[in-house]
C-alpha positions in Angstrom: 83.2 102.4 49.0 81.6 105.8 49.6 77.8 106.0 49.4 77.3 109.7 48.1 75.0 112.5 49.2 72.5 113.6 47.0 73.7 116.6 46.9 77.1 115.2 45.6 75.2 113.4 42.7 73.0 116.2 41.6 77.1 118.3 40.8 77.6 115.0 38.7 77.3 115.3 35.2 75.2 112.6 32.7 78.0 110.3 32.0 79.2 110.4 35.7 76.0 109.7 36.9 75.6 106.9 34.8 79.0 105.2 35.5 78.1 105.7 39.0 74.6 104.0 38.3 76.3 100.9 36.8 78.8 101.1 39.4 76.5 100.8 42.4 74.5 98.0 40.3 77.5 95.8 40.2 77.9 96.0 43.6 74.4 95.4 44.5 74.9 92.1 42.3 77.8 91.0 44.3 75.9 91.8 47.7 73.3 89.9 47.2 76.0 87.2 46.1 77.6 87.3 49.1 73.6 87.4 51.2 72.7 84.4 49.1 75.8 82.5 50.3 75.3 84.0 53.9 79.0 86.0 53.8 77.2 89.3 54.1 79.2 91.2 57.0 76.4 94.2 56.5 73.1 93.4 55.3 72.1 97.1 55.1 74.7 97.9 52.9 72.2 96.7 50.0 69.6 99.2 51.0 71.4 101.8 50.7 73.1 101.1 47.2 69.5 100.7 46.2 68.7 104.0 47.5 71.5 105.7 45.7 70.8 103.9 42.8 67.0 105.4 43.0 68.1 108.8 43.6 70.5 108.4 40.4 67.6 107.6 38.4 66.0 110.6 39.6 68.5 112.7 38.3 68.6 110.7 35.0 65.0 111.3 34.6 65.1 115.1 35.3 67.6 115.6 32.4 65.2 113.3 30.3 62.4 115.9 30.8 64.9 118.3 30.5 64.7 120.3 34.1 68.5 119.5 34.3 70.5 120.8 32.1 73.4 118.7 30.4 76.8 119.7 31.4 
């Protein structure tokens, strides 16, 4: 798995970013899985997908008040 830049999401278009957004989501699920049954090999791993998730709903946002444009 590849964490992407921010500048990588913001070429993404809406239904990428989404797919990305469920993506990362499911993975944050298993991660926390994994934490819960103490089989996490990198704890930090979560933060970030959370991050990534955050900055995806940035960008979701921005085309909601329309300051992106759709693709």
């Amino acid at each position: 798995m590849k964490l992407r830049d921010f500048r990588d999401l913001k070429e993404m278009d809406l239904d990428e970013l989404k797919s990305q957004k469920e993506k990362f989501f499911g993975e944050v699920l298993n991660l926390r899985t994994q934490s819960a049954m103490k089989h996490l090999e990198n704890p930090s791993k979560i933060r970030t997908l959370r991050r990534s998730i955050a900055k995806i709903n940035t960008l979701l946002r921005e085309y909601e008040l329309g300051i992106r444009e759709k693709h």
